[in-house]
SERO-4910 file (N, C-alpha, C, O; in steps of 0.05 Angstrom, whole numbers):
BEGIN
 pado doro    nc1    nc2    nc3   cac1   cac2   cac3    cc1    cc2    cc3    oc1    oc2    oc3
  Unk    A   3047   1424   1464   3045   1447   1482   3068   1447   1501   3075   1429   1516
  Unk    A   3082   1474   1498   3096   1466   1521   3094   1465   1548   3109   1451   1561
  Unk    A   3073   1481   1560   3065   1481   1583   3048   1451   1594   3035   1447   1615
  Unk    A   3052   1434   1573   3048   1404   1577   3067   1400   1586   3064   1392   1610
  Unk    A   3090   1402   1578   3117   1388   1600   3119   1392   1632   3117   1413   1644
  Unk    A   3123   1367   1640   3112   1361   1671   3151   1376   1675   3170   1372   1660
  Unk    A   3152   1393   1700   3173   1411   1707   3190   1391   1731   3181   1388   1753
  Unk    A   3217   1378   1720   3235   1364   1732   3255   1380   1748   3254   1404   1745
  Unk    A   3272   1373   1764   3297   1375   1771   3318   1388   1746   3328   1411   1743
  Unk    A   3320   1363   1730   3333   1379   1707   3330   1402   1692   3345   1419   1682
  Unk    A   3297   1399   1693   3287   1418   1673   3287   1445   1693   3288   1468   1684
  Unk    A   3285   1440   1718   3284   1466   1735   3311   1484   1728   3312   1508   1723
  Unk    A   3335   1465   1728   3370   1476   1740   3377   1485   1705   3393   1503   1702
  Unk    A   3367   1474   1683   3372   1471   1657   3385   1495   1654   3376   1515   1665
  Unk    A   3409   1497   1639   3435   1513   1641   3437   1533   1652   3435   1556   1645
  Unk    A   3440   1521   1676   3455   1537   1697   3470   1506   1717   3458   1496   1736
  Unk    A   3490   1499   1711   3513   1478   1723   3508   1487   1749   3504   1469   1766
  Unk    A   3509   1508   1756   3520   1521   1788   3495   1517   1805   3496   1508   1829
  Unk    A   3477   1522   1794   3455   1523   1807   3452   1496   1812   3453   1489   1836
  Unk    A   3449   1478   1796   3445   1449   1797   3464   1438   1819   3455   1425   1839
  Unk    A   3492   1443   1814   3499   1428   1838   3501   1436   1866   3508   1422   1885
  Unk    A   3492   1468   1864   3485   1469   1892   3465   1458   1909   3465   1450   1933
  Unk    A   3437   1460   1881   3413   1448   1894   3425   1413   1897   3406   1404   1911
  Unk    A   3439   1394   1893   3451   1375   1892   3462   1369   1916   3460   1347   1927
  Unk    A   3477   1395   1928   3480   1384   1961   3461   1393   1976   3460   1386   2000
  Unk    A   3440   1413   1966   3417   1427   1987   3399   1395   1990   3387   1387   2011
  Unk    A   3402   1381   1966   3378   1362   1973   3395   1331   1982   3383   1310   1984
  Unk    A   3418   1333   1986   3434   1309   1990   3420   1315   2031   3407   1298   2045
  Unk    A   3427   1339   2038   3426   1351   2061   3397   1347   2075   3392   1336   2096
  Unk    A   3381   1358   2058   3354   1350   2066   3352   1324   2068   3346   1316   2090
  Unk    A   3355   1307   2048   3350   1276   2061   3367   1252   2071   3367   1227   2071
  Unk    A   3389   1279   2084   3391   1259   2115   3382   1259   2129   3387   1242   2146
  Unk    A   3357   1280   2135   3339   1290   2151   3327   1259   2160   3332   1252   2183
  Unk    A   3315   1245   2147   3304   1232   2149   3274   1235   2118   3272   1253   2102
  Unk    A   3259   1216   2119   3240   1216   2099   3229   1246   2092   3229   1267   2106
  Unk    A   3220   1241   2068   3218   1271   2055   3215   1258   2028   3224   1237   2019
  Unk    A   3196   1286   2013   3185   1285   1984   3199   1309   1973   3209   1327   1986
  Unk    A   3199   1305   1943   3204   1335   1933   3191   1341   1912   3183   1327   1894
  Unk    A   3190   1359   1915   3167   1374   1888   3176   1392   1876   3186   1410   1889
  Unk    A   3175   1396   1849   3179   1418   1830   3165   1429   1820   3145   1416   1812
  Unk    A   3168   1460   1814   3147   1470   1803   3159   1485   1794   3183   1487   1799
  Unk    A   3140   1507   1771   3160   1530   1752   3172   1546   1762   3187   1560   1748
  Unk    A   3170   1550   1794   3180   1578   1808   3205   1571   1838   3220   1585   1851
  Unk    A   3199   1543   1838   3220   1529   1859   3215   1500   1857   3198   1489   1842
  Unk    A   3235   1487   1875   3231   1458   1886   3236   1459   1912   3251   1475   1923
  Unk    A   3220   1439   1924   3202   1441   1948   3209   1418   1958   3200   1397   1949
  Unk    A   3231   1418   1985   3233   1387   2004   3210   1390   2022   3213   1409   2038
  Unk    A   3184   1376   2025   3170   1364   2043   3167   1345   2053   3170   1323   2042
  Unk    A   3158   1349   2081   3149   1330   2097   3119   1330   2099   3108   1325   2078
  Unk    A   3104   1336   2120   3072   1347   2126   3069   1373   2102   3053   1373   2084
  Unk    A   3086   1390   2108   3089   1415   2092   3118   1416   2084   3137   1402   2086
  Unk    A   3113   1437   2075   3146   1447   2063   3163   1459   2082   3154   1476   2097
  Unk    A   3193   1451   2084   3203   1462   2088   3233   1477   2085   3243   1495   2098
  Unk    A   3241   1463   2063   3255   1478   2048   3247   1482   2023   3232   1468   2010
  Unk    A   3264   1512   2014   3252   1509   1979   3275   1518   1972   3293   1524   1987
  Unk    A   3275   1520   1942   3311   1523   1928   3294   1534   1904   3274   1523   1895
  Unk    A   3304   1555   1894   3295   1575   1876   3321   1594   1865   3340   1600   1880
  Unk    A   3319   1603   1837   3340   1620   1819   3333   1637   1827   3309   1638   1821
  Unk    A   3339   1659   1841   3328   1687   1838   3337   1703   1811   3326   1724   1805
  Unk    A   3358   1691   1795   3358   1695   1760   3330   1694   1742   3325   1706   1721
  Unk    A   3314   1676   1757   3286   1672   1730   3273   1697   1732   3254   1701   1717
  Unk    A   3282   1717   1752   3263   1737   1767   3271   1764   1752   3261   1778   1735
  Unk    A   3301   1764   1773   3312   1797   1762   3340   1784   1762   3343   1760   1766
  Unk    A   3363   1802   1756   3385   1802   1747   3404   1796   1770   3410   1812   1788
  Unk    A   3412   1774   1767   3428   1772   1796   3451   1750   1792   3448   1735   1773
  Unk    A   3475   1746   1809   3488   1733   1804   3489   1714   1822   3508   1699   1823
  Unk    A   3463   1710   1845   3466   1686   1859   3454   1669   1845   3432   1676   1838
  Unk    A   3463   1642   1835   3454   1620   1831   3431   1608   1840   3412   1597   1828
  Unk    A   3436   1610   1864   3408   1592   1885   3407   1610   1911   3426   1622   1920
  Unk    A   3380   1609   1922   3378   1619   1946   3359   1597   1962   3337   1588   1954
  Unk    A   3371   1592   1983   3351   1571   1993   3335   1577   2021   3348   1581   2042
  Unk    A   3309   1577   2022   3286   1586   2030   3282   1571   2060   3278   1547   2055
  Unk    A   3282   1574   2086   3277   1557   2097   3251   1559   2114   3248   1583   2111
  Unk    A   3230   1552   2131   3212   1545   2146   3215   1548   2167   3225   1529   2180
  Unk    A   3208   1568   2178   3228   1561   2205   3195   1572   2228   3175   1585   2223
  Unk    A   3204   1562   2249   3170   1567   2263   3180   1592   2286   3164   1599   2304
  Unk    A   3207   1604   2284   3212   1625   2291   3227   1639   2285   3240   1627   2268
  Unk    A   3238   1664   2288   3264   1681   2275   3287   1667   2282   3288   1648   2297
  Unk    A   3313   1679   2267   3332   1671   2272   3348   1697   2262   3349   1706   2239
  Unk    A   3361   1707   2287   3378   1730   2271   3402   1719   2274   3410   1709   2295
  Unk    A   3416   1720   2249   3433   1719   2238   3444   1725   2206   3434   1716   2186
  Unk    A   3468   1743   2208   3470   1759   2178   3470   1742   2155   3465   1749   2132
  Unk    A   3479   1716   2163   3479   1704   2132   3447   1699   2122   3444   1689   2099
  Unk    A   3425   1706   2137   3402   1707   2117   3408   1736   2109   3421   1753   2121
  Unk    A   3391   1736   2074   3390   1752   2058   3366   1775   2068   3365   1800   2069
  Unk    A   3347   1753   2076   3315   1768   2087   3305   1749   2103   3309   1725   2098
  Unk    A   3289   1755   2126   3261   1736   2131   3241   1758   2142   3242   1780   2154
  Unk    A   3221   1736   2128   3196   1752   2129   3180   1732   2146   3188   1709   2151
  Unk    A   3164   1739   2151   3143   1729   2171   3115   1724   2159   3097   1738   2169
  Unk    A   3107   1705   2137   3084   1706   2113   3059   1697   2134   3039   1709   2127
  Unk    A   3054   1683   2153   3035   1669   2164   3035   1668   2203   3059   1666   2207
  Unk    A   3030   1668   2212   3024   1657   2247   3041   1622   2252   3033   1599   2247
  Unk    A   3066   1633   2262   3090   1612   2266   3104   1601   2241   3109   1577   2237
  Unk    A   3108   1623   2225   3128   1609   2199   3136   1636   2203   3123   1655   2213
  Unk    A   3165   1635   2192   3187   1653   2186   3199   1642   2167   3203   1618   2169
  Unk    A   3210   1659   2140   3215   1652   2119   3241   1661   2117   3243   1685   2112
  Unk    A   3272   1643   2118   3290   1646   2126   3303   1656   2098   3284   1648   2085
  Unk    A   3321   1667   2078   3321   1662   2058   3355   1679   2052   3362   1703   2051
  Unk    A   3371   1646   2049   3403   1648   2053   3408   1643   2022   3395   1626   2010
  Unk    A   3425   1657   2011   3438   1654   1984   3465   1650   1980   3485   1663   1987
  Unk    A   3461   1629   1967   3486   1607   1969   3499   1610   1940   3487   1606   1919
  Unk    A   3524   1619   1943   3539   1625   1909   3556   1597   1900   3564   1592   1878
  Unk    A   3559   1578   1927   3570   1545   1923   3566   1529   1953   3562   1536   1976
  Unk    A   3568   1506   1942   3551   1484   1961   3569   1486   1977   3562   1472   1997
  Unk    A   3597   1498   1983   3610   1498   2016   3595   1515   2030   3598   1516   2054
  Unk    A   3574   1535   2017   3560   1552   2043   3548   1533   2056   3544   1537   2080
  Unk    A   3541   1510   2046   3512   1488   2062   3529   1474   2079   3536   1451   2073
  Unk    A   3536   1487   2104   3555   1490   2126   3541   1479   2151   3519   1489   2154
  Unk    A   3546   1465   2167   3540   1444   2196   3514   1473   2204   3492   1464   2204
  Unk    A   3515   1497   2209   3502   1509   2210   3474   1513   2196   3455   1521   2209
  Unk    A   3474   1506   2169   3455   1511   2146   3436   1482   2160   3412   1480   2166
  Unk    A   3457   1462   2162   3447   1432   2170   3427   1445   2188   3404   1448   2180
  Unk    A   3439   1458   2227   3416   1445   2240   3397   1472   2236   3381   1474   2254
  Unk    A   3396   1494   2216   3368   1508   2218   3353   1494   2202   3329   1495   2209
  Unk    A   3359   1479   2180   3357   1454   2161   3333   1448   2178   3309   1451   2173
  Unk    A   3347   1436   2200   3345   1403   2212   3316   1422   2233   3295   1410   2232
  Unk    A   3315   1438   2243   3296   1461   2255   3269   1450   2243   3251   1436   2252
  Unk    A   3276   1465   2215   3256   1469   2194   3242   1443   2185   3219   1444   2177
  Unk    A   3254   1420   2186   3251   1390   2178   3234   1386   2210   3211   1376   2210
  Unk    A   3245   1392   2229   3228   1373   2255   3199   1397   2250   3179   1383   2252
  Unk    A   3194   1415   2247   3170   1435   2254   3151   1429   2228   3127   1430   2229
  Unk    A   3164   1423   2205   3145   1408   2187   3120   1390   2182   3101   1391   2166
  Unk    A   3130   1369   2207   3117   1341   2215   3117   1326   2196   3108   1303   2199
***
């Protein structure tokens, strides 16, 4: 069956090079944070702590697009600033930051501390 196969890293990025090595510095980044888990699933991979707070997702598996990766962040308040794509507001103190990255030099001292935001409000 294929829906028996347990959903990896590899198997998430599987040909797409670009994607992979961006998610490669997204998660080098997250765990300098300090401790942290990660989780994959068919629709993203997920750095947690208590909860999630980053996620890294193709917006390719979806609709037609040429960003590689877009990476999702947690954030327990707004942040305006143009390099998010969107945030939405899904719950009472989460804001869903969501920056699309075409190569791992976007994951810039900036990306770090909304990163690093999203990692302390986690627990």
């Amino acid at each position: 069956m294929e829906g028996a196969e347990p959903w990896t890293v590899d198997r998430f990025f599987e040909g797409s090079g670009a994607a992979r090595a961006i998610y490669g510095a997204a998660e080098r980044m997250a765990s300098g944070m300090g401790p942290m888990t990660v989780r994959v699933s068919k629709s993203q991979v997920s750095f947690r702590r208590r909860r999630g707070f980053a996620f890294v997702w193709r917006p390719g598996m979806y609709i037609k697009s040429g960003v590689p990766v877009v990476l999702s962040l947690a954030l327990p308040h707004a942040i305006p600033s143009p390099r998010f794509k969107e945030t939405a507001h899904p719950a009472p103190g989460i804001w869903m930051h969501h920056l699309e990255l075409l190569d791992s030099s976007q994951l810039d001292g900036e990306v770090e501390q909304w990163m690093r935001q999203a990692y302390e409000a986690a627990g």
